[in-house]
KOLMIKE-216499 format. One record per atom (N, C-alpha, C): z, y negated, x. Coordinates in steps of 0.2 Angstrom, whole numbers, plus 5000, padded with zeros to 4 digits. Each point is the difference from the previous one (the first is absolute). Example, Ala and Ser with C-alpha at 12.3 -4.5 7.8 and 13.67 -1.06 7.14 Angstrom:
503950285066;500049944996;500049945004;499649954998;500149945004;500349954996;
END
This chain:
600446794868;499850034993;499549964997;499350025000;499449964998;499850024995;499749944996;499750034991;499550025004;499550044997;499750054999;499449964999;499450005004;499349964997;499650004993;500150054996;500050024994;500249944994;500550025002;500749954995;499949925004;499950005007;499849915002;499549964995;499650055000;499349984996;500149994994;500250054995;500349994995;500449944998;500649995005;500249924999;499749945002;499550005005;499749965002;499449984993;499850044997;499349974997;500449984993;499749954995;500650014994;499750054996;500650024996;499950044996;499450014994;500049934998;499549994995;499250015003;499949995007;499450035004;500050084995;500350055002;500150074998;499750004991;500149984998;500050004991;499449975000;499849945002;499249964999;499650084999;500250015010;499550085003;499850044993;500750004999;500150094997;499549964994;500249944996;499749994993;499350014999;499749955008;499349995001;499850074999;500250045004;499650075001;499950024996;500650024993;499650034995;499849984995;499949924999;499449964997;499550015002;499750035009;499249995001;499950074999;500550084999;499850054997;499850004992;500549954995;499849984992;499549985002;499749955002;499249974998;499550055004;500250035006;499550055001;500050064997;500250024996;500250064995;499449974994;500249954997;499749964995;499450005000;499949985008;499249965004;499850105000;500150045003;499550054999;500050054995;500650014997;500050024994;499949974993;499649974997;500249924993;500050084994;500649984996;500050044995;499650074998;500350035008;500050074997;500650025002;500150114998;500350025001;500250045006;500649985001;499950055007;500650055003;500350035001;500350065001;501149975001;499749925003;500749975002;500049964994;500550004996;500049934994;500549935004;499550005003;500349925006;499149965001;499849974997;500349954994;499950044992;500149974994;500250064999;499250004996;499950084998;499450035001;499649964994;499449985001;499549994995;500049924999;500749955002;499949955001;499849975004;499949935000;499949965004;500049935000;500349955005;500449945000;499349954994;500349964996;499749954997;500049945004;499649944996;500149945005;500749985001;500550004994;500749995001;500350055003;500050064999;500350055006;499949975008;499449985002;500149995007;500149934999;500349974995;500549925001;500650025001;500450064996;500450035001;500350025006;499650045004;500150025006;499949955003;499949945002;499949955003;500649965000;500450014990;500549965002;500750055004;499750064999;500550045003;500250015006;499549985005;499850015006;500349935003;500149964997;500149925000;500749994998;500450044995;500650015002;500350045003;499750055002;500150045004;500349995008;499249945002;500349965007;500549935000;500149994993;500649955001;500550015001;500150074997;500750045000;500050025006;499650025005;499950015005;500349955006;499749934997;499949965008;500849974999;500550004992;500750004997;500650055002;499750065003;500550065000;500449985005;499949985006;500649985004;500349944998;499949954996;500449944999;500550014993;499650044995;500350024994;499850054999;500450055002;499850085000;500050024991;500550004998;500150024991;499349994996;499949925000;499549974995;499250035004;499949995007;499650035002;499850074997;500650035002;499750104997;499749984995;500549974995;499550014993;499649955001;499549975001;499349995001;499750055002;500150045004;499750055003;500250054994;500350014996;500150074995;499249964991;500149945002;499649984997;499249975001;500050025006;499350015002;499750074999;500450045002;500150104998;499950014992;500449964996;499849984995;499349984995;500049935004;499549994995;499150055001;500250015005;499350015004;500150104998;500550054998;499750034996;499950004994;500249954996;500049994994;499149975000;499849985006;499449974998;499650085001;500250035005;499650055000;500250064995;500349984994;500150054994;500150075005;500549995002;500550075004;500550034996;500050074999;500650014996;500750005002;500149975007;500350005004;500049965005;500549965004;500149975006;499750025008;499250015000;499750065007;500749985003;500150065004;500549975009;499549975004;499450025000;499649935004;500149955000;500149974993;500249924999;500749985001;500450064998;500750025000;500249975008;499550035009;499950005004;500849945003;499549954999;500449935002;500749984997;500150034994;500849974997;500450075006;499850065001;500350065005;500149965005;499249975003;500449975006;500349945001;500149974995;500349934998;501050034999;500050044998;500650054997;500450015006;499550035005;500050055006;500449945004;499849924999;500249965008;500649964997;499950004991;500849975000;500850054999;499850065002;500450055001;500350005007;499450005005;500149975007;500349945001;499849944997;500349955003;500449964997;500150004991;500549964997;500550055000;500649994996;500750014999;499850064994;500550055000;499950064995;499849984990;500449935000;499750004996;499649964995;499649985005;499349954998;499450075002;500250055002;499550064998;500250044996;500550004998;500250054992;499549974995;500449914999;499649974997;499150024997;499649985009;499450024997;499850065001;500450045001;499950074998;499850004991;500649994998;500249984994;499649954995;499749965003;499249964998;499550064999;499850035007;499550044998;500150074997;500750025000;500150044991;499849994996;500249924997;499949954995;499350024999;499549985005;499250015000;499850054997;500050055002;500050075002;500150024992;500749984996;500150034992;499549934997;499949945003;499849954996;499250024997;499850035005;498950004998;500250074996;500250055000;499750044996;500349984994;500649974997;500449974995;499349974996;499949955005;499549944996;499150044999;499950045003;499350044999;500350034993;500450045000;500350034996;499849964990;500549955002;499949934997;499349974995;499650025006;499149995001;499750054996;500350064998;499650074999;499650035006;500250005006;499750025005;500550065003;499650045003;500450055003;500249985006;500450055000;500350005009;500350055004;500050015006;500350045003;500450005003;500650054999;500649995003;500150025005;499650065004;500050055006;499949935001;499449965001;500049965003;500549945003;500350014995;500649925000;500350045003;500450055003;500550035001;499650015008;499750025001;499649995008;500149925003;499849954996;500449945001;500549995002;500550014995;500750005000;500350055008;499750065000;500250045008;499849955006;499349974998;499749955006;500549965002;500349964995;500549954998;500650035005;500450044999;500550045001;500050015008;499450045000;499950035010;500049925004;499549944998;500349945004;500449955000;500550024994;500649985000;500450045006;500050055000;500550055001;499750005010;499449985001;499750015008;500249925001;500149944998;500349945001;500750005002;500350034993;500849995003;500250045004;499650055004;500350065004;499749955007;499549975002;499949955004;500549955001;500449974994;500449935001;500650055001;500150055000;500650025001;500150025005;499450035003;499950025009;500149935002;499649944999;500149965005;500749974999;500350004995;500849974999;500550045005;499650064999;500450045004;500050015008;499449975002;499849995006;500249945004;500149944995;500249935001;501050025001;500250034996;500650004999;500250055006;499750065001;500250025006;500049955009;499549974999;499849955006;500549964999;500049964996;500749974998;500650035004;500250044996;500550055004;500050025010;499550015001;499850015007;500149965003;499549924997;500449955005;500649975000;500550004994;500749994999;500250045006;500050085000;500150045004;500149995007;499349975002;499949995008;500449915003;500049974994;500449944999;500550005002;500550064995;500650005004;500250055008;499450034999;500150055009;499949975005;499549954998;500249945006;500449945000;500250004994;500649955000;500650025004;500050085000;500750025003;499850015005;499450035003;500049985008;500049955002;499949954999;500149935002;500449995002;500650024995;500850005000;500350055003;499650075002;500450035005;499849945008;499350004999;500149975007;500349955003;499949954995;500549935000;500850025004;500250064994;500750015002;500150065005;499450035003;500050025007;500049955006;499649964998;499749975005;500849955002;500349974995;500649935002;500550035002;500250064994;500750035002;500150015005;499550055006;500350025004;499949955006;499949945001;500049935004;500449974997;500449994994;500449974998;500750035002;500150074998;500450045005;500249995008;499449995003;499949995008;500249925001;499949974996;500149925000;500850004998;500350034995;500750005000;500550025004;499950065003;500150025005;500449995009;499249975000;500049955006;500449945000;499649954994;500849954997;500550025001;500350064998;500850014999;500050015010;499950035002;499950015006;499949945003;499749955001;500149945004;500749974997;500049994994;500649974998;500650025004;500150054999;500850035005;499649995008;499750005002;500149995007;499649935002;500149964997;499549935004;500649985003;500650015000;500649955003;500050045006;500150055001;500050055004;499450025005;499850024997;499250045004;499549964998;500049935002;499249944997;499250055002;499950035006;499550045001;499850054993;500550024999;500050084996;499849964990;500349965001;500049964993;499349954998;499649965005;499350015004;499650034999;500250075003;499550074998;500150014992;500549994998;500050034993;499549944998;500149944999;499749974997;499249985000;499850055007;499449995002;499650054994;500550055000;499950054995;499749994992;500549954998;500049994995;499449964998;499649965005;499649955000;499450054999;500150065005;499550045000;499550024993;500950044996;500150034993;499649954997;500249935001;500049984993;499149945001;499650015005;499650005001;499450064998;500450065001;499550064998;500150004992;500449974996;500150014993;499649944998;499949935003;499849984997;498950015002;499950025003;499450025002;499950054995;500250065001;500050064992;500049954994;500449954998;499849974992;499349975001;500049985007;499549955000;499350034999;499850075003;499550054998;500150034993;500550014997;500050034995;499849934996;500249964998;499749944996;499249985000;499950005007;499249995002;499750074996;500150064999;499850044998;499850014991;500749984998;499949984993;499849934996;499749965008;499549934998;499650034999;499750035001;499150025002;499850034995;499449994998;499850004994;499850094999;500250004994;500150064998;499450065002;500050055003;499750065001;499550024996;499550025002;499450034997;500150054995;500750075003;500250024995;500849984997;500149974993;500549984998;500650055000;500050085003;500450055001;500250015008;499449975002;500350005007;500549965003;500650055004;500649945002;499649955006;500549944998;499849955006;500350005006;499850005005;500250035006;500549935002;500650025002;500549955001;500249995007;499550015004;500349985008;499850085006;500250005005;499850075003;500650034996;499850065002;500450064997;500350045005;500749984998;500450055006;499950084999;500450015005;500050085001;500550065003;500050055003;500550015003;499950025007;499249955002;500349995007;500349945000;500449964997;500249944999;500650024999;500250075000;500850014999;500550015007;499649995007;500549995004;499949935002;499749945000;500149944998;500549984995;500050044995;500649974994;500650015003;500050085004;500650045003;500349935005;499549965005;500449985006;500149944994;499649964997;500549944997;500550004996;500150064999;500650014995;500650025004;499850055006;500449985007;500549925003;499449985001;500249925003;500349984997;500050014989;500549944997;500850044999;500050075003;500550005001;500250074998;499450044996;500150084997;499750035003;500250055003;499450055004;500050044997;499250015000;499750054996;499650065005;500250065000;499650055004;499550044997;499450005001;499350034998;499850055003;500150074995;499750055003;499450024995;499650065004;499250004998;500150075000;499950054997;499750064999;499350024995;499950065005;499150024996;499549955003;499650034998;499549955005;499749944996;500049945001;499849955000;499249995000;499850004993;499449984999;499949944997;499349985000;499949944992;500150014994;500449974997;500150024992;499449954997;500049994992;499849964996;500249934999;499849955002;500249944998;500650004996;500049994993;500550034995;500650045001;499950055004;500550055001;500349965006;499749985008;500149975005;500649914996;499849974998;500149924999;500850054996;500250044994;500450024996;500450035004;500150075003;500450025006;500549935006;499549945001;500249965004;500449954996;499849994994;500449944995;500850054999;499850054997;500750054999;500450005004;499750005008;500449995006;500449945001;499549954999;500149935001;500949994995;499850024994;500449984996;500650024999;500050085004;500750025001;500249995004;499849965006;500549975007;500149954996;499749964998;500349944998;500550014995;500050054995;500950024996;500450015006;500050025006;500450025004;500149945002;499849955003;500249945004;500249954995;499850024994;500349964995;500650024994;500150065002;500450034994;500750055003;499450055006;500550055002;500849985006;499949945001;500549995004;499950065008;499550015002;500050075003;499749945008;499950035004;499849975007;499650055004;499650044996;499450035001;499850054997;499550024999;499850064996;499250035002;500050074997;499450055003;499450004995;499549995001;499150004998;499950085002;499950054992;499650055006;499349994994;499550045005;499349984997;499850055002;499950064995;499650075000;499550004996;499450005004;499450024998;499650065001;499950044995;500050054999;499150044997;499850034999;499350024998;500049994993;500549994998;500050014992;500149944996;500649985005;500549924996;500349975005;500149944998;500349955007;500749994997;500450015005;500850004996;500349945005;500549974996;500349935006;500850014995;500349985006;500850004998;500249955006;500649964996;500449955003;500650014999;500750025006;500449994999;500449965004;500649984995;500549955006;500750034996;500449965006;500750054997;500549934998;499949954996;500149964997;500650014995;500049964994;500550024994;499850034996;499350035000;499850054995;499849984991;500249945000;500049974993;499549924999;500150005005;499949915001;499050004997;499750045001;499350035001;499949994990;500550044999;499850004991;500349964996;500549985004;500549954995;499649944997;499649965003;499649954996;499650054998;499549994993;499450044997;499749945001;499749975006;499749965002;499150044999;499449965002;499350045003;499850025004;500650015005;499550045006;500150094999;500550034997;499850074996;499850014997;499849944993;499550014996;499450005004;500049965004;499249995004;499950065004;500350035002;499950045004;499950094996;500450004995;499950054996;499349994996;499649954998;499549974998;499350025005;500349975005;499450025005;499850115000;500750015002;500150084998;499650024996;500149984993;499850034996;499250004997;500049925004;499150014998;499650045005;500250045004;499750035006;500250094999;500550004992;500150074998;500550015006;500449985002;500550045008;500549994994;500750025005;500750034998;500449945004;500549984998;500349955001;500550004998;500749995005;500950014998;500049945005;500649964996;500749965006;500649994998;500350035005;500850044995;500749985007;500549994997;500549985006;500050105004;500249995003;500050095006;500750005000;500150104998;500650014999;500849995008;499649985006;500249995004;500149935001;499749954996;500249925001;499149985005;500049924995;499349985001;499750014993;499350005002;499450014996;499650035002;499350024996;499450055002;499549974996;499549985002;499549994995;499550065002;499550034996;499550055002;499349994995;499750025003;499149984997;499850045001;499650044998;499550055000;499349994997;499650005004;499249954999;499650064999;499650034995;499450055002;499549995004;499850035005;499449985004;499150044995;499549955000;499450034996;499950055007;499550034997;499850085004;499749945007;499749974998;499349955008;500550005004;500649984998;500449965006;500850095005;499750044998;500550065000;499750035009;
END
């Protein structure tokens, strides 16, 4: 989400650049007004009609124009004191041009002085000078009043709406961008913890079901090293194997969350290759060996899924044999995997105790309902009225892949 080049520039240049601008420009319209009209009349009462600047009027406008730009070169450091330098440059500089009113010409620079601390300070350091060039705004006709001089209130009251519209176009800016930072805010908190939990599905995809295969195997050498030395050898070849492939998986995923963080901050970190379900008769045979037999069957035709969809389906897999070797008390169980035009379905069952699966509310059915659910699919795992358990998933397939 990028600022906008508009608003860059805006923040980029300072503020009191904007206000000098605005001041200078309609000081070199006053003296060109002056320079080709000198004290006649003319159709606009801007300056006003029949006069014209004395030697002290244009020491006035000079000093106007003088505090004009200190309040200017002041607005970002002391935004408050600043305005009003700038409301008294507006000030003195129509008083010198005997105005029966504040021009918004002169008016220009306090609008857009008004305009940037609505943008950029806190709501109430521009009510404030809001509230200064009110003050303004009733102060000169009060004191012309005072003078026996006329005035114009249509005029002050055209001020006052100028006043109003760049308050009102300021605070509608700092609310977008507050609301833009607060949403981002939100977004990356968001993506923070989606990859926080994947990390942690993976993590406790990746250990579990080797820690299972390592347990296993153990318990299996253990009873038979007195007996069958060969058999309890292979087991432990086993286990060597397991706890070799566990440590190589932390060892990529760690290396993965070394490396310096990604171009995009949304993008997840790739934590090693990424399984899949051609990897699910490899799981089948080593889950064999430690001692559960798993049988795999295939229906519908077998095509490429989506990364996402492919790596989920295989973790689902992965993680309910490992309930079974670790929970079900069962000595094998069936994979079926139907892949279908519309949606990929996969189901595991074994004929185990039927409870063992649910009774810890451990991560691996959060993790796996998780996985489901960010992929929009259907997901149950429930003991079977015949004894055992059944996990099921149901994956949508996008139309590309049908």
């Amino acid at each position: 989400m990028s600022v906008s080049p508009s608003l860059s520039l805006l923040t980029r240049v300072p503020q009191g650049v904007y206000t000098s601008l605005t001041w200078c420009a309609a000081m070199v319209y006053v003296l060109a007004v002056y320079a080709t009209f000198p004290g006649q009349f003319r159709p606009i009462d801007y300056p006003q009609a029949g006069t014209s600047p004395s030697g002290s009027g244009y020491l006035a406008l000079a000093a106007a124009t003088a505090v004009t730009l200190a309040g200017s070169a002041a607005l970002h450091r002391r935004p408050l004191p600043a305005f009003a330098l700038l409301l008294a440059g507006a000030f003195t500089a129509s008083m010198a041009l005997n105005m029966q009113q504040i021009p918004i010409l002169l008016f220009l620079a306090a609008d857009v002085a008004l305009g940037f601390l609505a943008t950029a300070r806190p709501r109430g350091t521009s009510l404030t000078a809001a509230a200064l060039a009110l003050g303004a705004l009733i102060a000169y006709p009060s004191l012309r009043l005072l003078l026996a001089g006329s005035v114009n209130t249509t005029a002050e009251l055209a001020d006052a709406l100028s006043g109003a519209v760049a308050w009102l176009i300021g605070n509608t800016i700092r609310q977008a961008r507050d609301h833009t930072r607060k949403s981002r805010a939100q977004t990356a908190a968001q993506a923070v913890t989606a990859e926080r939990l994947r990390i942690a599905r993976e993590l406790h995809d990746l250990v579990a079901h080797n820690i299972g295969i390592v347990a296993l195997q153990a318990g299996a050498a253990r009873m038979v090293i007195d007996i069958d030395p060969p058999s309890a050898s292979e087991a432990m070849t086993a286990v060597e194997a397991a706890g070799r492939e566990t440590l190589a998986g932390l060892r990529r995923m760690l290396g993965a969350l070394r490396k310096a963080e990604p171009d995009d901050p949304f993008e997840p970190v790739p934590l090693g290759p990424v399984p899949g379900l051609a990897d699910v008769e490899r799981l089948a045979t080593a889950t064999t060996v430690a001692g559960v037999r798993v049988e795999v069957r295939w229906q519908g035709e077998r095509r490429p899924l989506p990364p996402e969809i492919d790596l989920s389906a295989f973790r689902i897999l992965q993680e309910s044999i490992t309930n079974v070797v670790r929970h079900a008390g069962a000595g094998s169980c069936q994979v079926f995997i139907d892949q279908r035009p519309e949606e990929l379905s996969i189901e595991v069952l074994d004929g185990g105790r039927g409870c063992g699966a649910t009774a810890g509310s451990g991560y691996g059915l959060i993790g796996m309902r998780e996985r489901v659910g960010l992929l929009h699919g259907e997901f149950s795992a429930a003991p079977r009225p015949e004894g055992g358990f059944r996990v099921t998933a149901r994956l949508p397939l996008p139309t590309g892949v049908r």
